[in-house]
N, C-alpha and C positions, 0 to 999 in steps of 0.2 A: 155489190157483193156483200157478198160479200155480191166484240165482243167486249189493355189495362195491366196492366202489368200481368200475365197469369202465374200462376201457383203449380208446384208440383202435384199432379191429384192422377189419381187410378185413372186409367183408363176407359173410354167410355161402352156402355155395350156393343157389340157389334150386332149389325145386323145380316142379314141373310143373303147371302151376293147370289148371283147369275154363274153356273158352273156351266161352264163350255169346253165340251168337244172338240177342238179343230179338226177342219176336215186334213185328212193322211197327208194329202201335199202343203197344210199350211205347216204346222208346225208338229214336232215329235223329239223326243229325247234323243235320238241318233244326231239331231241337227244342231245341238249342243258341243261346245266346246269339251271336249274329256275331259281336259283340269278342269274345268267349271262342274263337268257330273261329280267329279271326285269329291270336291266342295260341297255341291249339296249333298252327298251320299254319307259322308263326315259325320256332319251334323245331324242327319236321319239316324247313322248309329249312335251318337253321343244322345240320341234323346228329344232333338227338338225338333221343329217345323222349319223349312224351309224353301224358297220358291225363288225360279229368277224372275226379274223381275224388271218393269222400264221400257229403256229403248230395246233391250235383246229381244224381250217378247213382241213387242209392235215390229221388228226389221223382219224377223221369221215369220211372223204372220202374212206380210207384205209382200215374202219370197226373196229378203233381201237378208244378205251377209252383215249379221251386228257387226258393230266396230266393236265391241265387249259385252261380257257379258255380268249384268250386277244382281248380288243378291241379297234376298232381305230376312232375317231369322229371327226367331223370340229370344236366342241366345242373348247376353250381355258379352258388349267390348270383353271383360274380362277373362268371360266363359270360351271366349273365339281364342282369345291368347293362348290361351289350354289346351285347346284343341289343337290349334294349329301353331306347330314351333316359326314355321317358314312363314312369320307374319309381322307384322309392326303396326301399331294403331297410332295415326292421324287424328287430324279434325281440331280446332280450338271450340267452336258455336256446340257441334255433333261430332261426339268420337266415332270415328269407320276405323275396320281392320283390314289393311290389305295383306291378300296372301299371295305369298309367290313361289314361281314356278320357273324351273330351266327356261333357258331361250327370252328372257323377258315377260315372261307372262305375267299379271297380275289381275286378281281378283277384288275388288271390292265389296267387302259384304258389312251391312248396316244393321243392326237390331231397327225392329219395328216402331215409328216414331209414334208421340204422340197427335192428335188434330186439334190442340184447341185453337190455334186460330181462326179453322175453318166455325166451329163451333160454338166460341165465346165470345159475348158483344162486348163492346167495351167502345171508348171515345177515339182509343189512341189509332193514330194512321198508319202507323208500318208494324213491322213483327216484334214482339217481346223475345228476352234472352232464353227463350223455352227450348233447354234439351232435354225433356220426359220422354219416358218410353213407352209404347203403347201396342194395341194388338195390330193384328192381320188389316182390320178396316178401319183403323186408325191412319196407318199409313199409305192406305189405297187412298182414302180422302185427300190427304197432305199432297200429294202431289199435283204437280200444273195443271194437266192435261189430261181430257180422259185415255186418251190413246196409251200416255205412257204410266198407267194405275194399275194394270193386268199384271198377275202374277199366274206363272206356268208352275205346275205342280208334275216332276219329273218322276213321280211314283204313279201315278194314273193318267198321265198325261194328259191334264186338264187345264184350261185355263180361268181362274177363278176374277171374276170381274163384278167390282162395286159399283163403278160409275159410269155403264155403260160405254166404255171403249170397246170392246168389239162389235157393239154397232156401229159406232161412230167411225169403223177402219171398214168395215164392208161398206158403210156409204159413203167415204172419202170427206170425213168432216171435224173440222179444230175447233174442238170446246173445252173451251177450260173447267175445270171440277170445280162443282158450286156456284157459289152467287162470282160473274166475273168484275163485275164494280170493288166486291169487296177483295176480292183475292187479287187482283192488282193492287187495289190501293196497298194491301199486304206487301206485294213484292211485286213493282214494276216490270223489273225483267222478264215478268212473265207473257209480258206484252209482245217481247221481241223473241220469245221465245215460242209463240203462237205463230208466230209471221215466220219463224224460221222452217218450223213443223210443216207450215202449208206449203211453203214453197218447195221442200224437199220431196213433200211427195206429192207435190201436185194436189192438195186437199184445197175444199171449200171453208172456208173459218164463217161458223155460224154465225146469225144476225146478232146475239146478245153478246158473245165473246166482242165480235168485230165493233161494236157500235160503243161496248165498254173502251175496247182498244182505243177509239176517236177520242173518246169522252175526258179519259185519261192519259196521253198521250205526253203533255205538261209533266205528270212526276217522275218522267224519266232523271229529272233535273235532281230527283231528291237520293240517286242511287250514286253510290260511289263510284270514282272517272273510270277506276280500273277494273269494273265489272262493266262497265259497258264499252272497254277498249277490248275486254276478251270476249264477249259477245261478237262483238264489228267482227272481230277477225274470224270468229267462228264461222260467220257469216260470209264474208269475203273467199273464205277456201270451203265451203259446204258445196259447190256445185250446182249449185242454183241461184246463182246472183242474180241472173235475167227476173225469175219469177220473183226472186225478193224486192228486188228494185222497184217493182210496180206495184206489190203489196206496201211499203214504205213510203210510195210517193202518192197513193190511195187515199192512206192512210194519215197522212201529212208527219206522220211520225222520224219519215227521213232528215226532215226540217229539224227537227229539235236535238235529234243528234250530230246535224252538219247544215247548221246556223247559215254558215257561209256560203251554202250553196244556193239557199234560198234566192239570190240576185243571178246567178252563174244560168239556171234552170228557169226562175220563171220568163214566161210565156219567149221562152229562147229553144224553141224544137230541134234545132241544129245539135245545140250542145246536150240535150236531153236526149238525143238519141246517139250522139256519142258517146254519154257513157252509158247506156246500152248495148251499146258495141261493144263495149272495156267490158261488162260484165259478161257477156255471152262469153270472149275470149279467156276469159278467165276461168269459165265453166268447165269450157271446150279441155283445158291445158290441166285442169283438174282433175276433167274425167279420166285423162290421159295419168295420173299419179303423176304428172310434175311437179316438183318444190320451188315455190314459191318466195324466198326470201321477203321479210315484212318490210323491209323498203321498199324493195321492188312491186310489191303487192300495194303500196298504198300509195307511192306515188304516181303507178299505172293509174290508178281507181281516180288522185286529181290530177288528173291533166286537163280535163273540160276547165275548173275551176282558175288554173294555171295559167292557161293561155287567155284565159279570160281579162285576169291579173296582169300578166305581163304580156302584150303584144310583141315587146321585142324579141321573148320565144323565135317567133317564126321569122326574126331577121338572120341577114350572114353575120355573124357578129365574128369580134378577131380576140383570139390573144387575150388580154387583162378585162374586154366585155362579160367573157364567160363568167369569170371571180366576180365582178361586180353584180352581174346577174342571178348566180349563186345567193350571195349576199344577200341581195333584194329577196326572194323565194323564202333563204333560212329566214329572216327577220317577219315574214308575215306568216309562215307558218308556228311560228311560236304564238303568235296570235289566236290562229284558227284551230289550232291542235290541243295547246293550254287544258284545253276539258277533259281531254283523252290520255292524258299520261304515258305521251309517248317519249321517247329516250330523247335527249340531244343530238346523241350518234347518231339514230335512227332519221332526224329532221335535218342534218347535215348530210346526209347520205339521199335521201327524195331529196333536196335541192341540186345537188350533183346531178342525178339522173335525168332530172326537167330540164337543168337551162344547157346541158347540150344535148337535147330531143331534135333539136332543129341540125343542129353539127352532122349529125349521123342522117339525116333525110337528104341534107343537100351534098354527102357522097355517097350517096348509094345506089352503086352502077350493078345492078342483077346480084345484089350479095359480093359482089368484087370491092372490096375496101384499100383506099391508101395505104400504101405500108408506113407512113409516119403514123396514120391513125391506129395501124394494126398493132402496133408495137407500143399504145399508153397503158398504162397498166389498167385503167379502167376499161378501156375497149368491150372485153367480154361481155360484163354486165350490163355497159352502157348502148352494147350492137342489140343485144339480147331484149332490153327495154323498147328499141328502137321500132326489133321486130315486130314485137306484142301489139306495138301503138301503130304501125302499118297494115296489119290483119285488120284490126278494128278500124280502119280508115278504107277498108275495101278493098286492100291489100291481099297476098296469098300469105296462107299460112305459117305459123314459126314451128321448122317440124320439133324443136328440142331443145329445151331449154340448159338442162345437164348444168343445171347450179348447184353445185352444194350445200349439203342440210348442216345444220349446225350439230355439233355433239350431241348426244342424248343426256338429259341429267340423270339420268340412271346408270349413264356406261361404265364400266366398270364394275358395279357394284357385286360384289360375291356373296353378303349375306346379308338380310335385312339389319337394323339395329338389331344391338341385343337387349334383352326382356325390359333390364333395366335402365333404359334411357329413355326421355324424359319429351326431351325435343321441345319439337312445336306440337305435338300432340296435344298437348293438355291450354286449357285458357289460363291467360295469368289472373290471379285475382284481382277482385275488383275491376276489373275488364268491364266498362260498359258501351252502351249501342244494341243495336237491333240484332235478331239472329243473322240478320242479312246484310248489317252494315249500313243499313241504311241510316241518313242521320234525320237527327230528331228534332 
């Protein structure tokens, strides 16, 4: 299959992009969010340039429902403030303005960044602390992928493209914008951020993207635990686990993110296609909009690994086994997770769920449960895990999961901050490291 320290400085010229047309059914202004028209309309009257831009433009293109919609402006943070009362600006590395809207709605709109990483040589291997601002094809360049570089212009209804993404979306193919050697070395995640792109929509990831992906696959190791725990997860609930898992395992890049699997999978078919299983099920219950709770989400994903681990899983075990069992699970996963900056609650909670997986198999008569077992307070969770991992065993289906999502951190909220606070928006001085955290 299928890929020096910089300076603040103007801008570079821009060059003459690809204006496109979409044909009426792919994409058009009407298929916009109305708070988002508002937003770019805003800014069209106050004077400046504006375009959605990203993932909104590649999902309409594709005939698919954005998850949001972002935009990009010549304006400055400052100038969005002005504009927009109903806003609060983020970001430490790059300041963003979000703007909000009844019902939850928010907007993200970014002024246009600069590309010299794309465009400066230099020795150093990850991103410098460069927040400059920059024009239209400045910021087409800076991004991942060509797919998601497109900027839709809601006054002509055009799509304006630098890096050839909308060819690369009529011929179903992930390439990353520019040299792929050097723009990974730049920012690794972008690796996994290829592999997630093909998998979602079913894309071909070209031979230089892909072959860069192999080549570099090792610097995952140089990106911070907690951008690649919210990567996994991104991944894990995108709906496409099945096709990720075989681009990752392709790729040998699942290895270096889960070390430990490496003995559980090789040349072990049984357990490799177990969790194949676990990923399909997880697709299935996704496409369905079930929630997922991130225990429950990762310690489905190791169970091959688990049972791997502890053979007495699959024994009758009684009484003070369970806690002992537990124990054993909590203590190696602190091991294997260590990289991942997962909670302790969260690694005490997957042990629970694993070492009674076998409790709930050997009573489970048609869905008819013990009332001593009905009546533990974990039961729900722990019936509901049971289910999951009996579908993937060739099992029938778990028709509902109905777990609870955790609060919103936005609940509540009635008005953004006000003008003058301060927050985490702004970087502390002397703040150093990469734009991307990478370390050095």
């Amino acid at each position: 299959m299928t890929q020096y320290k910089a300076k603040a400085s103007a801008p570079l010229a821009e060059p003459e992009p690809r204006i496109v047309s979409p044909p009426d059914h792919a994409i058009s202004r009407k298929d916009i969010d109305k708070e988002a028209v508002k937003v770019l309309s805003r800014l069209h009257d106050a004077g400046h340039v504006a375009y959605l831009v990203g993932g909104g433009v590649r999902d309409l293109y594709l005939g698919k429902v954005p998850k949001d919609f972002d935009i990009s402006t010549d304006a400055r943070p400052g100038q969005l403030r002005k504009i927009f009362r109903n806003s609060r600006t983020i970001g430490r590395r790059f300041r963003l303005v979000q703007v909000f809207f009844p019902g939850g709605k928010i907007f993200e709109v970014s002024t246009f960044r600069c590309r010299s990483e794309y465009d400066i040589n230099g020795v150093e291997s990850v991103l410098p602390s460069n927040n400059t601002f920059g024009n239209r094809a400045d910021d087409a360049f800076r991004r991942d992928l060509t797919i998601n570089s497109l900027f839709f212009d809601i006054l002509d209804e055009t799509i304006i493209d630098y890096a050839g993404g909308v060819a690369d979306l009529d011929n179903r193919i992930i390439r990353i914008v520019g040299d792929p050697d050097r723009r990974i070395t730049r920012d690794p995640v972008r690796m996994l951020r290829a592999i997630r792109h093909a998998a979602r929509s079913d894309f071909t990831i070209e031979d230089a993207t892909w072959q860069a992906i192999i080549r570099h696959r090792d610097k995952l190791h140089l990106c911070p635990i907690s951008r690649i725990r919210d990567e996994l997860l991104k991944d894990l609930r995108g709906g496409a686990g099945s096709h990720w898992l075989r681009l990752c395992l392709d790729s040998s890049i699942f290895y270096e993110i889960f070390p430990f699997y490496r003995a559980v999978l090789a040349e072990n078919e049984e357990k490799t296609e177990l969790l194949s299983r676990i990923m399909a099920v997880l697709d299935r219950l996704h496409a369905q909009e079930e929630y997922i709770p991130e225990p429950v989400l990762l310690g489905f994903f190791l169970i091959p690994w688990a049972q791997m681990m502890f053979p007495q899983m699959q024994e009758n075990l009684k009484n003070g086994d369970f806690y002992r069992l537990s124990l054993s699970i909590r203590s190696e996963l602190d091991g294997i997770l260590n990289h991942m900056n997962i909670k302790r609650a969260t690694k005490e909670h997957i042990a629970s769920l694993l070492s009674r997986l076998n409790l709930f198999a050997l009573h489970d008569k048609d869905d008819k449960w013990p009332k001593w077992l009905a009546k533990k307070s974990y039961f729900k969770e722990s019936s509901l895990f049971y289910m999951m991992y009996r579908e993937a065993m060739g099992g029938k289906d778990v028709s509902s999961l109905k777990l609870a999502k955790p609060p919103s951190k936005t609940s509540g909220r009635k008005r953004p901050p006000r003008r003058g606070s301060r927050g985490s928006a702004f970087a502390r001085k002397g703040q150093k490291g990469g734009v991307f955290g990478l370390r050095k």
